[in-house]
mmCIF entry with sequence, helices, sheets and N, C-alpha, C, O atoms, coordinates in Angstrom:
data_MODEL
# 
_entry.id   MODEL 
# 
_entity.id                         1 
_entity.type                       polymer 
_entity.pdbx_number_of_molecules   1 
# 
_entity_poly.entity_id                      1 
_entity_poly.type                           'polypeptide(L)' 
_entity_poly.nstd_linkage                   no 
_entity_poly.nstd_monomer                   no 
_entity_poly.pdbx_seq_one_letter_code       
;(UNK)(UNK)(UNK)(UNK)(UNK)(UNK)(UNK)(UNK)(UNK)(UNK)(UNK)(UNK)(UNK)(UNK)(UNK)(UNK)
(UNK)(UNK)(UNK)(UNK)(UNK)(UNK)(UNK)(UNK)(UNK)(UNK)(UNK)(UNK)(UNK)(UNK)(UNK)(UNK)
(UNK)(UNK)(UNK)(UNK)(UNK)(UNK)(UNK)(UNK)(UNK)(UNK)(UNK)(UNK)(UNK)(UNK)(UNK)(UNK)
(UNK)(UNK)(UNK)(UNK)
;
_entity_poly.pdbx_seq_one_letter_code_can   XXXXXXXXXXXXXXXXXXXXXXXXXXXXXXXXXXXXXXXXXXXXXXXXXXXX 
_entity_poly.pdbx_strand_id                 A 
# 
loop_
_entity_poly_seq.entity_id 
_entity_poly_seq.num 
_entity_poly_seq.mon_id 
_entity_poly_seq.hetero 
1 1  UNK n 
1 2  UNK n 
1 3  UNK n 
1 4  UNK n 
1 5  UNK n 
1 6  UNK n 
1 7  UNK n 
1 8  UNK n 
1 9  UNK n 
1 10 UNK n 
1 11 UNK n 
1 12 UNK n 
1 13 UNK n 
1 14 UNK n 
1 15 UNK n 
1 16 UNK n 
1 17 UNK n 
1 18 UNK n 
1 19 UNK n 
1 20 UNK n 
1 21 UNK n 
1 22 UNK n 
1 23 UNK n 
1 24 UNK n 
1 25 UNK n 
1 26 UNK n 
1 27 UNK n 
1 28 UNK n 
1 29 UNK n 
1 30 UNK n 
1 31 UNK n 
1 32 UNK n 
1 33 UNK n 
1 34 UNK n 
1 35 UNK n 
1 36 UNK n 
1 37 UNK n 
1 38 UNK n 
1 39 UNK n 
1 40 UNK n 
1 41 UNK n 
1 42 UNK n 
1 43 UNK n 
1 44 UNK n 
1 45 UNK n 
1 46 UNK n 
1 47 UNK n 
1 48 UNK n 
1 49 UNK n 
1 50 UNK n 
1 51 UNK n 
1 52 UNK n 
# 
_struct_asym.id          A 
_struct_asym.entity_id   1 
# 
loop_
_struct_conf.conf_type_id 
_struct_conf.id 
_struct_conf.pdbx_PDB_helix_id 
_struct_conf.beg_label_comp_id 
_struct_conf.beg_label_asym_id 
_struct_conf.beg_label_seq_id 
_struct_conf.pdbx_beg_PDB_ins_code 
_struct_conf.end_label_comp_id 
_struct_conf.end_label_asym_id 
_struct_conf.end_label_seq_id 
_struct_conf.pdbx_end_PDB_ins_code 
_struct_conf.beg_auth_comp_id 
_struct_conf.beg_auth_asym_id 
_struct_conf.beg_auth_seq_id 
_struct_conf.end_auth_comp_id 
_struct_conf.end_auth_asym_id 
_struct_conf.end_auth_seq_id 
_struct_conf.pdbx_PDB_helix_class 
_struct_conf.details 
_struct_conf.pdbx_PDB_helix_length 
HELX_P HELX_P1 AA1 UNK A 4  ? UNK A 14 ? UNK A 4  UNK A 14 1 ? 11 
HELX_P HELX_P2 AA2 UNK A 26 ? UNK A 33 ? UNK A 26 UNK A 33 1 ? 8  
HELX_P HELX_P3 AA3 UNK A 44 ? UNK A 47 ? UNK A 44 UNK A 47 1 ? 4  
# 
_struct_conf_type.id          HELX_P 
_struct_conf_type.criteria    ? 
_struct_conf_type.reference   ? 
# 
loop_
_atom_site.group_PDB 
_atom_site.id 
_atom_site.type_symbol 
_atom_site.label_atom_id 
_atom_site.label_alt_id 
_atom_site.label_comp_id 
_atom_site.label_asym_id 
_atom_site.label_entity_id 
_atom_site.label_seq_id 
_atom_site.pdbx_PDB_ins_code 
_atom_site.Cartn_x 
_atom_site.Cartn_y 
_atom_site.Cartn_z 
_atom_site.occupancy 
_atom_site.B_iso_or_equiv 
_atom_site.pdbx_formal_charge 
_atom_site.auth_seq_id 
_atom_site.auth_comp_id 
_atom_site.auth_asym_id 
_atom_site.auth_atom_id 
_atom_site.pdbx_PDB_model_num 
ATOM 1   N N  . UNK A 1 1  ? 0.843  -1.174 0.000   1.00 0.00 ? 1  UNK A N  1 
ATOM 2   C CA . UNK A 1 1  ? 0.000  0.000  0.000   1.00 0.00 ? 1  UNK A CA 1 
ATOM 3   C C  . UNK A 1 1  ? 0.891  1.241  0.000   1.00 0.00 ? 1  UNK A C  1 
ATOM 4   O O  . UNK A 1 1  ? 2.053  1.109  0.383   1.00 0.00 ? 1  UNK A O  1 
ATOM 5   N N  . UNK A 1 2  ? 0.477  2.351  -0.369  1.00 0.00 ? 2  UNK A N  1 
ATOM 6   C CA . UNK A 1 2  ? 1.340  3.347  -0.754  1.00 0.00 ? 2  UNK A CA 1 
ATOM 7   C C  . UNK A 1 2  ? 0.484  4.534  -0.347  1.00 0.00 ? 2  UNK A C  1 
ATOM 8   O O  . UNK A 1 2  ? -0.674 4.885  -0.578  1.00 0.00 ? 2  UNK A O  1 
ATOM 9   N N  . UNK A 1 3  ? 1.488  5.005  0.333   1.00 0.00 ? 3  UNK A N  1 
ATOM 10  C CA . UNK A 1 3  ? 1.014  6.521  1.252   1.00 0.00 ? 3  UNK A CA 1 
ATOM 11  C C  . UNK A 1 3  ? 0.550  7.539  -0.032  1.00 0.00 ? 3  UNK A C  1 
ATOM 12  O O  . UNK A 1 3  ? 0.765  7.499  -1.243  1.00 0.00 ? 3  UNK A O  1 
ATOM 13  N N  . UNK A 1 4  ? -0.249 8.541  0.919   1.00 0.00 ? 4  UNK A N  1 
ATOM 14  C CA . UNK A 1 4  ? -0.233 9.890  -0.009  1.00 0.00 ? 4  UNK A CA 1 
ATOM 15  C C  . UNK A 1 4  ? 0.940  10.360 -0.378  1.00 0.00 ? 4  UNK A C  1 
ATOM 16  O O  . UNK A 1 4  ? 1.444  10.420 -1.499  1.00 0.00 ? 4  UNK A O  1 
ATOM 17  N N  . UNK A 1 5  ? 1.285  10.647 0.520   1.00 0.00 ? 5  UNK A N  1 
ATOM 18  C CA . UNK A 1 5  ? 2.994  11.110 0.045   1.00 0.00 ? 5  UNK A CA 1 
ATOM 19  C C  . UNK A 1 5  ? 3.934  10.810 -0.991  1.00 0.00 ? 5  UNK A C  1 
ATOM 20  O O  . UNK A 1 5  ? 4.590  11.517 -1.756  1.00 0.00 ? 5  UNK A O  1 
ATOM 21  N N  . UNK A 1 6  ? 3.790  9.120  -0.750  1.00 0.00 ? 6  UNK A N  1 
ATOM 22  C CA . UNK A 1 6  ? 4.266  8.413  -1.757  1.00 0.00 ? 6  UNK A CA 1 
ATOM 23  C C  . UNK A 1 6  ? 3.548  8.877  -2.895  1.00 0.00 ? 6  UNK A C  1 
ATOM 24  O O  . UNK A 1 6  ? 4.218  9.154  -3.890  1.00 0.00 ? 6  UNK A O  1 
ATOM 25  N N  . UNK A 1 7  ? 2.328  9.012  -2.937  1.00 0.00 ? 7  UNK A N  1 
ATOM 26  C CA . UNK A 1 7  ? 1.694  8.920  -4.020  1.00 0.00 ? 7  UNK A CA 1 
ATOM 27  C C  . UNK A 1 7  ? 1.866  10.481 -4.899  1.00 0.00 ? 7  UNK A C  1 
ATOM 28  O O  . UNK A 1 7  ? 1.615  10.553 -6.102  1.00 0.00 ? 7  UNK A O  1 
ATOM 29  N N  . UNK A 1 8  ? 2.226  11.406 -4.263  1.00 0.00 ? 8  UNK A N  1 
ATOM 30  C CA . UNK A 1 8  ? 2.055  12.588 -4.289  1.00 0.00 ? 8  UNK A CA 1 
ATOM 31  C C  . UNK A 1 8  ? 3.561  12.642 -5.288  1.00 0.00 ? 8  UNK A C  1 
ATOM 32  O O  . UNK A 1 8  ? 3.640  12.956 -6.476  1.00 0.00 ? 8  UNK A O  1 
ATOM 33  N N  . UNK A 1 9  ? 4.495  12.289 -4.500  1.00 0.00 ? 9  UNK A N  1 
ATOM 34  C CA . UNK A 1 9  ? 5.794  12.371 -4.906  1.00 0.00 ? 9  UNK A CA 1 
ATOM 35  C C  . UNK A 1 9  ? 5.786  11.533 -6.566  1.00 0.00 ? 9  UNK A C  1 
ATOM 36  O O  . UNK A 1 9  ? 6.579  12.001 -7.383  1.00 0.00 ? 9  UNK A O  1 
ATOM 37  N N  . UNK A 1 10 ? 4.967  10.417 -6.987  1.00 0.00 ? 10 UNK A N  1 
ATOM 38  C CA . UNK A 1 10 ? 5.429  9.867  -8.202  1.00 0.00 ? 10 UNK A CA 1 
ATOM 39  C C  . UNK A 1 10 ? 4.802  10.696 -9.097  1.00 0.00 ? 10 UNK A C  1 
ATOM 40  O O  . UNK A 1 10 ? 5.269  11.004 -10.194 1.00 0.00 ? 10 UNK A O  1 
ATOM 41  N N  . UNK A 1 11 ? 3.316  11.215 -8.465  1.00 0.00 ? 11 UNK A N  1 
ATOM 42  C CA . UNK A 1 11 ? 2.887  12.036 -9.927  1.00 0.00 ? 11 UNK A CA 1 
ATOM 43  C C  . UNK A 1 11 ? 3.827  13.275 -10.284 1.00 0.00 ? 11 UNK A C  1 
ATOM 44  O O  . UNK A 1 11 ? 4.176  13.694 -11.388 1.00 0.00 ? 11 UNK A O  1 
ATOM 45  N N  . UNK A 1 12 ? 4.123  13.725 -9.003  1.00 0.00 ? 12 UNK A N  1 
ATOM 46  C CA . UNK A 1 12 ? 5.486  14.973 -9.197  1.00 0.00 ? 12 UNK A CA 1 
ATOM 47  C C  . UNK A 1 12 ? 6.447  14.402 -10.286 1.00 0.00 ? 12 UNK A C  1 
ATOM 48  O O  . UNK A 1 12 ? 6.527  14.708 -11.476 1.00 0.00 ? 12 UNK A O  1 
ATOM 49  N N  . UNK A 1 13 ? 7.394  13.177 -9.314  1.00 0.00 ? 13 UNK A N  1 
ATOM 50  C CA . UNK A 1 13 ? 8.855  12.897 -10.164 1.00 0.00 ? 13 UNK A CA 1 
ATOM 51  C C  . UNK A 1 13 ? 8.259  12.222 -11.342 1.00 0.00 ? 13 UNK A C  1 
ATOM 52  O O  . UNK A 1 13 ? 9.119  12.208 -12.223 1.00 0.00 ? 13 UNK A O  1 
ATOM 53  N N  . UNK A 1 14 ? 7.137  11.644 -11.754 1.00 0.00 ? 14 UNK A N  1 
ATOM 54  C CA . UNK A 1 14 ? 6.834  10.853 -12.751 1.00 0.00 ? 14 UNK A CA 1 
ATOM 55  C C  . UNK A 1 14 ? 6.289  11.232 -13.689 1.00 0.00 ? 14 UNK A C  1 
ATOM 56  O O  . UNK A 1 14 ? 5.889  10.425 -14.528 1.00 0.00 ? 14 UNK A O  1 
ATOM 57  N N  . UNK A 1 15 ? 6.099  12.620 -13.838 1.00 0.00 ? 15 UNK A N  1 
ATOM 58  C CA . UNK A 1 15 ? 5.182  14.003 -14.372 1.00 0.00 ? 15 UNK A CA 1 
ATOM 59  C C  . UNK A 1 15 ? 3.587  13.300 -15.156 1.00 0.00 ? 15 UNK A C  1 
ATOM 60  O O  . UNK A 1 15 ? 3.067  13.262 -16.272 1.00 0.00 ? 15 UNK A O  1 
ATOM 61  N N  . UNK A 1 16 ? 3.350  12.920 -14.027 1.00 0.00 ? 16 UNK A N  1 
ATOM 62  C CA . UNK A 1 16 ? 2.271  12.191 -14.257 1.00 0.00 ? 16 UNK A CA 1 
ATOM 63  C C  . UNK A 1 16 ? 1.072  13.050 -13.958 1.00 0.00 ? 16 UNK A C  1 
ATOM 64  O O  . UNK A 1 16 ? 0.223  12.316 -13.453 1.00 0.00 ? 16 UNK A O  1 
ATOM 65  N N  . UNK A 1 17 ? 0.668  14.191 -14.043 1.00 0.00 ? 17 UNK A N  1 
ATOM 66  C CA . UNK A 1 17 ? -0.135 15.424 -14.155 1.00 0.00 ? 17 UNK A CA 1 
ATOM 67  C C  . UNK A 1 17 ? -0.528 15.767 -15.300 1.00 0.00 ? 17 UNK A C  1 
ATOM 68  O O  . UNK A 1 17 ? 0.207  16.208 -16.184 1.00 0.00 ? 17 UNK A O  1 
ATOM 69  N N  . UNK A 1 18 ? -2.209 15.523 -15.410 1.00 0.00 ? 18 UNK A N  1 
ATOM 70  C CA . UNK A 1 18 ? -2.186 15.359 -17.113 1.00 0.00 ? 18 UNK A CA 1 
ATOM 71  C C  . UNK A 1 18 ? -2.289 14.448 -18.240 1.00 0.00 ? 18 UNK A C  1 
ATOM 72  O O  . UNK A 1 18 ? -2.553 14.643 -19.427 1.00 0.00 ? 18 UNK A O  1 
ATOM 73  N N  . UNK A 1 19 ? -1.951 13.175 -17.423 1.00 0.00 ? 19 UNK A N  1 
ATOM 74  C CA . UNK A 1 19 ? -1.607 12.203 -18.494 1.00 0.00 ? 19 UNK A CA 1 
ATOM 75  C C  . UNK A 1 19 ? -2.876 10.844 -18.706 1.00 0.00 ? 19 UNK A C  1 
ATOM 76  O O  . UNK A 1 19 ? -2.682 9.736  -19.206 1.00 0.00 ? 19 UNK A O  1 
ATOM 77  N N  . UNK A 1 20 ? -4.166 11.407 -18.136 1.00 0.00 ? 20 UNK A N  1 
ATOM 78  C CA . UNK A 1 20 ? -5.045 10.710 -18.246 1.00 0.00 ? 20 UNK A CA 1 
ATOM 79  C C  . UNK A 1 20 ? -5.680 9.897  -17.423 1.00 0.00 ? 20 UNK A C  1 
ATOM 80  O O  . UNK A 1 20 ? -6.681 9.228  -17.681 1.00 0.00 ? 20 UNK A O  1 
ATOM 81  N N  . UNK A 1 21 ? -4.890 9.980  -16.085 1.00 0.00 ? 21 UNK A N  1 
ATOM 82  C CA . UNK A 1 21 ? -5.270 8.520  -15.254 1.00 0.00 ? 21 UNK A CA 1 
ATOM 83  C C  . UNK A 1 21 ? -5.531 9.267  -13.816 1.00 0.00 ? 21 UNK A C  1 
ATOM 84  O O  . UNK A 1 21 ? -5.120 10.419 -13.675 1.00 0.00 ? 21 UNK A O  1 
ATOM 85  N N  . UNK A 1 22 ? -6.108 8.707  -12.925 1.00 0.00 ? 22 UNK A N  1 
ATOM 86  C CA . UNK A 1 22 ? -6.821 9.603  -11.844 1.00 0.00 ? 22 UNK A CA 1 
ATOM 87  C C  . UNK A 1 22 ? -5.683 9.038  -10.656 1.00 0.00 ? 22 UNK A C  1 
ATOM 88  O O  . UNK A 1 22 ? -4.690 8.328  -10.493 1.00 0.00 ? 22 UNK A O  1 
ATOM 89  N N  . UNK A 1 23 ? -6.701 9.981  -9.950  1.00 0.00 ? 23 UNK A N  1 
ATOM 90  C CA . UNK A 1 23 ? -5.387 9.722  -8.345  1.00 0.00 ? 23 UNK A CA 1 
ATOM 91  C C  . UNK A 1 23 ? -5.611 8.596  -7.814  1.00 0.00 ? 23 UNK A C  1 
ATOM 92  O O  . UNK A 1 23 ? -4.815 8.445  -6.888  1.00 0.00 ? 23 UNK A O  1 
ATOM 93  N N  . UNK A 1 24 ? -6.645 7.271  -7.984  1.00 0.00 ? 24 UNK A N  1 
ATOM 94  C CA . UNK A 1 24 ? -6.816 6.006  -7.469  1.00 0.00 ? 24 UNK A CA 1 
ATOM 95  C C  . UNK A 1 24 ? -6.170 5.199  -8.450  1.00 0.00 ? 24 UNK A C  1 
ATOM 96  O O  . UNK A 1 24 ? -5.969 4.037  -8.098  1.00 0.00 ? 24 UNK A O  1 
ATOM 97  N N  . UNK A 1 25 ? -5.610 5.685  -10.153 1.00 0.00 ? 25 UNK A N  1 
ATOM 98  C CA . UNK A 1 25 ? -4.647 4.538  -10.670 1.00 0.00 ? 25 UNK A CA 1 
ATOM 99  C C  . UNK A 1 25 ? -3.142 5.021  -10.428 1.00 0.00 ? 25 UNK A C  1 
ATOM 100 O O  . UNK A 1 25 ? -2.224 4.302  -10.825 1.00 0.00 ? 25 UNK A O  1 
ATOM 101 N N  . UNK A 1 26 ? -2.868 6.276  -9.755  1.00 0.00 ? 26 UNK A N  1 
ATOM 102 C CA . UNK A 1 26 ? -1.285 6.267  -9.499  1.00 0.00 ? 26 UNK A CA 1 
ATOM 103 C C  . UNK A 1 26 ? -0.950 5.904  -8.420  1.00 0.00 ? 26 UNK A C  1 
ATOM 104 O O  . UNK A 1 26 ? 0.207  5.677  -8.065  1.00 0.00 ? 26 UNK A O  1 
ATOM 105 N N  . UNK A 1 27 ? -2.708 5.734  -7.268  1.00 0.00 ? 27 UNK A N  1 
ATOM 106 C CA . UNK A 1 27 ? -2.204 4.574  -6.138  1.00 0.00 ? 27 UNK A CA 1 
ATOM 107 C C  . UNK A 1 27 ? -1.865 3.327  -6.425  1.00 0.00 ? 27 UNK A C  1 
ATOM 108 O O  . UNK A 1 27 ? -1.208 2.616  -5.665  1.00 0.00 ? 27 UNK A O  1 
ATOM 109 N N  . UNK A 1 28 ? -2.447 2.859  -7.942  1.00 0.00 ? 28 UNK A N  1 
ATOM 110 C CA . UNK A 1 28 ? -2.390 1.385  -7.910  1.00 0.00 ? 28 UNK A CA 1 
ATOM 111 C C  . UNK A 1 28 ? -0.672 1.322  -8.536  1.00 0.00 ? 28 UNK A C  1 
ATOM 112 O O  . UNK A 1 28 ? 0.080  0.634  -7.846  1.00 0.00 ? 28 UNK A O  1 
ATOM 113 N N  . UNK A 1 29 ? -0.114 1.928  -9.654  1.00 0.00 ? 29 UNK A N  1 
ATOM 114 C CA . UNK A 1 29 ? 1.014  2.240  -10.080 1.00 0.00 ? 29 UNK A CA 1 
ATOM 115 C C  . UNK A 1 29 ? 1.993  1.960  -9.018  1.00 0.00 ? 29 UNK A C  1 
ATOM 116 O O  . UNK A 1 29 ? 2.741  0.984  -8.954  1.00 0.00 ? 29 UNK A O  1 
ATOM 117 N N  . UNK A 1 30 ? 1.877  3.084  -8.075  1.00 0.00 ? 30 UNK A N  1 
ATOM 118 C CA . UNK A 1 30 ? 2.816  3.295  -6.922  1.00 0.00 ? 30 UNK A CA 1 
ATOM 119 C C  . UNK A 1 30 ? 2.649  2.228  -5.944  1.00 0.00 ? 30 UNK A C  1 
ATOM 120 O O  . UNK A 1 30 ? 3.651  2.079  -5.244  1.00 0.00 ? 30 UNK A O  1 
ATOM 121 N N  . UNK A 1 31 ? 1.590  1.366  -5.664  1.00 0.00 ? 31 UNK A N  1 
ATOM 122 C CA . UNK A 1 31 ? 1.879  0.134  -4.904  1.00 0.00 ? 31 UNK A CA 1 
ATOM 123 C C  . UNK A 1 31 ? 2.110  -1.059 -5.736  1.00 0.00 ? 31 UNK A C  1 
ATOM 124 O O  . UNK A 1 31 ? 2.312  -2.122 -5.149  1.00 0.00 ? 31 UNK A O  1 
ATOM 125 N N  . UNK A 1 32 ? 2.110  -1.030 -6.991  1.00 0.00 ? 32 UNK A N  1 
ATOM 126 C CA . UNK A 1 32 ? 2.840  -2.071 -8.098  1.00 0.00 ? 32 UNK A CA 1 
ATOM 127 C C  . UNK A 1 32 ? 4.150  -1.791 -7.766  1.00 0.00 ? 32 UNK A C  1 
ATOM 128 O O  . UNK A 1 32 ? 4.656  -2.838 -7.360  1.00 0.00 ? 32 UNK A O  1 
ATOM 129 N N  . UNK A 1 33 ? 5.256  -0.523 -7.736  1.00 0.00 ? 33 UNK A N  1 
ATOM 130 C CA . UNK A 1 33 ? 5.961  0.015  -7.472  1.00 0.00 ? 33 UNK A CA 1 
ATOM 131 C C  . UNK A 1 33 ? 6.705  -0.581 -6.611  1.00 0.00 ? 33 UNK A C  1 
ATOM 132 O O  . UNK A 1 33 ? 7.633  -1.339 -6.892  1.00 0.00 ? 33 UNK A O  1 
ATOM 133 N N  . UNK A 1 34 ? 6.226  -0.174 -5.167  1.00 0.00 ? 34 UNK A N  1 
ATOM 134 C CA . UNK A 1 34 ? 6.629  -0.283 -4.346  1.00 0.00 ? 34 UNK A CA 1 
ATOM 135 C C  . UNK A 1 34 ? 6.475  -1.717 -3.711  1.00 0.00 ? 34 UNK A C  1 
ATOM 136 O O  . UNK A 1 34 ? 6.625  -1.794 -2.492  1.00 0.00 ? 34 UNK A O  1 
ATOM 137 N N  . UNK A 1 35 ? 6.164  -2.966 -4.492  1.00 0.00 ? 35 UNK A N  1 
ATOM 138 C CA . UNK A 1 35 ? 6.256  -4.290 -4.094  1.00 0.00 ? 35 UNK A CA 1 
ATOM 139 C C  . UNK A 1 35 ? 6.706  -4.920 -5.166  1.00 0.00 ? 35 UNK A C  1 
ATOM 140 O O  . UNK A 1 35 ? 6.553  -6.133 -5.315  1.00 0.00 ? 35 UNK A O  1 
ATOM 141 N N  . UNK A 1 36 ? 7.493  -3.921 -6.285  1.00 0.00 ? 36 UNK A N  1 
ATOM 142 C CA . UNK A 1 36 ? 8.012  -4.841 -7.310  1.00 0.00 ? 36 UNK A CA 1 
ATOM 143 C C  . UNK A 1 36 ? 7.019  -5.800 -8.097  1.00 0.00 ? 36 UNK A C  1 
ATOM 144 O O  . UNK A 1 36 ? 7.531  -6.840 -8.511  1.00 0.00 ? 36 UNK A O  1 
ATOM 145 N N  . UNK A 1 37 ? 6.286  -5.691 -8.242  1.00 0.00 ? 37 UNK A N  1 
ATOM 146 C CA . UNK A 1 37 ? 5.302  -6.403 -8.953  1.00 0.00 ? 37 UNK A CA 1 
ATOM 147 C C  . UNK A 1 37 ? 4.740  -5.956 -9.960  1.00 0.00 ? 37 UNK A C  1 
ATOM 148 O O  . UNK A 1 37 ? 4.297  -4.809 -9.887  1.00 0.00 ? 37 UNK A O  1 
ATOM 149 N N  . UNK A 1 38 ? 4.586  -6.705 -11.189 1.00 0.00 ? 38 UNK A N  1 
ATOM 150 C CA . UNK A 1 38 ? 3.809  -5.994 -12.221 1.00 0.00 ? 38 UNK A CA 1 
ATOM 151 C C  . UNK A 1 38 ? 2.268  -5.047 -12.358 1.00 0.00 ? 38 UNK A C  1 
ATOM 152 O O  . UNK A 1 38 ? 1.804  -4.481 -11.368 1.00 0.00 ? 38 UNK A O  1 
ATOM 153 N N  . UNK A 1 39 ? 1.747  -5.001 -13.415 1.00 0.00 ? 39 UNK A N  1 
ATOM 154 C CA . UNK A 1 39 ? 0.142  -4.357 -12.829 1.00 0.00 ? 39 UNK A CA 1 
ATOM 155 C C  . UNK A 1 39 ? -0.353 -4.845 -14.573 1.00 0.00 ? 39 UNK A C  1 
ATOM 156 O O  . UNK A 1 39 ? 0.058  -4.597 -15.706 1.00 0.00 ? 39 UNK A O  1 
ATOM 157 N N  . UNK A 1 40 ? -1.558 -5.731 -13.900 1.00 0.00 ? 40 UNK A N  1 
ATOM 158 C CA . UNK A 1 40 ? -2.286 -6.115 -15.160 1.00 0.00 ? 40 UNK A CA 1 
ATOM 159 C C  . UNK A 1 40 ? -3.306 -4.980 -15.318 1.00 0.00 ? 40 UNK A C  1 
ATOM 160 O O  . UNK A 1 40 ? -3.948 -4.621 -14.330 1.00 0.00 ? 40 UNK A O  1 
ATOM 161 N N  . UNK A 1 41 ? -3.457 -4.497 -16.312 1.00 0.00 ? 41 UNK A N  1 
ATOM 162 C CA . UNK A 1 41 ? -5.095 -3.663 -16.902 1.00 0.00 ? 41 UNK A CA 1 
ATOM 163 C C  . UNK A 1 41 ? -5.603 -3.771 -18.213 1.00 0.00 ? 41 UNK A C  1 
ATOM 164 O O  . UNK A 1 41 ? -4.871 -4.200 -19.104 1.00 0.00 ? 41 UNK A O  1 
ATOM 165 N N  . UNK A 1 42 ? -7.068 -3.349 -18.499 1.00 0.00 ? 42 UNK A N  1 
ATOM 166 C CA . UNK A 1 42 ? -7.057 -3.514 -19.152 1.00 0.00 ? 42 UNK A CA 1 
ATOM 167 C C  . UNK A 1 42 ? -6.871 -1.546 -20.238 1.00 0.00 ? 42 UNK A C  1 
ATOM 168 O O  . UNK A 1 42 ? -6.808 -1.168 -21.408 1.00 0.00 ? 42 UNK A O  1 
ATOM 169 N N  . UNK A 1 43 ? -6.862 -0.958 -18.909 1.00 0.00 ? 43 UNK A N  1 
ATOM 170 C CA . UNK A 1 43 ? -7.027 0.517  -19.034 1.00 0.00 ? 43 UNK A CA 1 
ATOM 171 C C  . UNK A 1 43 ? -5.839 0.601  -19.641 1.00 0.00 ? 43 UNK A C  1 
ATOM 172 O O  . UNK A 1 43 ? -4.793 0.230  -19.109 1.00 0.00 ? 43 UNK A O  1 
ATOM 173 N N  . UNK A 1 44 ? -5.949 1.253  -21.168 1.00 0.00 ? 44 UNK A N  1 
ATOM 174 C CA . UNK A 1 44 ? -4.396 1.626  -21.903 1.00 0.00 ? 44 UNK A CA 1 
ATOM 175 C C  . UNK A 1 44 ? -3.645 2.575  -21.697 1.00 0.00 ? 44 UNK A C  1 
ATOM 176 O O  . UNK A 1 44 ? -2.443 2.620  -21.960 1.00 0.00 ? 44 UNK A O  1 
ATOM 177 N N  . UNK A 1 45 ? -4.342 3.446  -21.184 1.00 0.00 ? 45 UNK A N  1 
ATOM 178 C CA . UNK A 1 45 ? -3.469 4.779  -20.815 1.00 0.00 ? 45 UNK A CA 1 
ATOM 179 C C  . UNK A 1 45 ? -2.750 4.432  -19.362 1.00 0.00 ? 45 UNK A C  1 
ATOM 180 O O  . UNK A 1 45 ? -1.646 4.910  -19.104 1.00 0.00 ? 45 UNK A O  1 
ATOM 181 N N  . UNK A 1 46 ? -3.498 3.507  -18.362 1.00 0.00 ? 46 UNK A N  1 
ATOM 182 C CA . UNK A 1 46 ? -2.740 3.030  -17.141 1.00 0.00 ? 46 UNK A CA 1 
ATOM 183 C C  . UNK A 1 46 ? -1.543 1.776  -17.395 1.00 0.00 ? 46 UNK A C  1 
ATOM 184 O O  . UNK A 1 46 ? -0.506 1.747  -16.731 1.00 0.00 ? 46 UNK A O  1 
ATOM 185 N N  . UNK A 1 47 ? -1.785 1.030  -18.179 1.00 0.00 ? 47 UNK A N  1 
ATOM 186 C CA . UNK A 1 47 ? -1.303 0.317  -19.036 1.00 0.00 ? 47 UNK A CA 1 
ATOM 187 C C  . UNK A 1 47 ? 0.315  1.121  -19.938 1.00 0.00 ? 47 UNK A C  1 
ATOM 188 O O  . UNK A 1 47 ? 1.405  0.550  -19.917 1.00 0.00 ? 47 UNK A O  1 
ATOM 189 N N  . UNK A 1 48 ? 0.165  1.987  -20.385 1.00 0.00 ? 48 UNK A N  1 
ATOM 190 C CA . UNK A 1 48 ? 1.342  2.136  -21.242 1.00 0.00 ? 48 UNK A CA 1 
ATOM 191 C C  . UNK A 1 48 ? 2.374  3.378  -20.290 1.00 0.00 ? 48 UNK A C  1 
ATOM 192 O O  . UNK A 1 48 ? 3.414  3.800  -20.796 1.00 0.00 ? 48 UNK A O  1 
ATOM 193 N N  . UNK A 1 49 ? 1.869  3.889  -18.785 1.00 0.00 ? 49 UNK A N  1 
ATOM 194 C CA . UNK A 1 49 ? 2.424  4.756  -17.802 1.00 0.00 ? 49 UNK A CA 1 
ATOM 195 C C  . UNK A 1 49 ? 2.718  3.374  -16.744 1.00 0.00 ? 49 UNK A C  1 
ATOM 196 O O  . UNK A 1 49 ? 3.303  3.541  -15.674 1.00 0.00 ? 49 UNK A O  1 
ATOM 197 N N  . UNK A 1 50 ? 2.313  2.231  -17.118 1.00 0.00 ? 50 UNK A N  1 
ATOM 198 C CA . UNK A 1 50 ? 3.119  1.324  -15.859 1.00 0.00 ? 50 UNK A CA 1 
ATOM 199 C C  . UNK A 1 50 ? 4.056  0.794  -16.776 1.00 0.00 ? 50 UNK A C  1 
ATOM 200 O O  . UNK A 1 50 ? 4.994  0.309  -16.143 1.00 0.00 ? 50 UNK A O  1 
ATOM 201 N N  . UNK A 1 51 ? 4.218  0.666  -18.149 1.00 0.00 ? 51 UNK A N  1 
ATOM 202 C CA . UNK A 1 51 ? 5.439  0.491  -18.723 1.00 0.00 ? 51 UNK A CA 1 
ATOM 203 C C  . UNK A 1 51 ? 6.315  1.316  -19.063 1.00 0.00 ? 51 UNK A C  1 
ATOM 204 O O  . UNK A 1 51 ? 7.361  0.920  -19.576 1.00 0.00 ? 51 UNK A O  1 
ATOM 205 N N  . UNK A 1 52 ? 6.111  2.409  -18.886 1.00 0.00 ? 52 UNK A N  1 
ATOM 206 C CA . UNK A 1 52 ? 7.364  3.654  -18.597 1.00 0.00 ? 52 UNK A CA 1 
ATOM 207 C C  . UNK A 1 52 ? 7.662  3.511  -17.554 1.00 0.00 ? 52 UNK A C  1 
ATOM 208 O O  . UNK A 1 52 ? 8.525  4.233  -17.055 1.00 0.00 ? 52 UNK A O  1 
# 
């Protein structure tokens, strides 16, 4: 699970502002992240920002 903070900090360093996806898929991003684990979707725009 991944703090606000955390969460706050990837859309910052990840310039992820803008790019289509809401503040409940850069929680899911950032706790893919932060347990090393991939992230299945079928959402493409969440989808092609967890492969960057």
């Amino acid at each position: 699970m991944a703090s606000d903070s955390e969460v706050l900090l990837l859309i910052e360093r990840g310039n992820l502002m803008g790019r289509g996806i809401g503040y409940v898929d850069v929680h899911l991003l950032a706790a893919a992240k932060l347990s090393h684990c991939g992230l299945w979707t079928q959402d493409r725009r969440l989808a092609v920002l967890a492969q960057e």
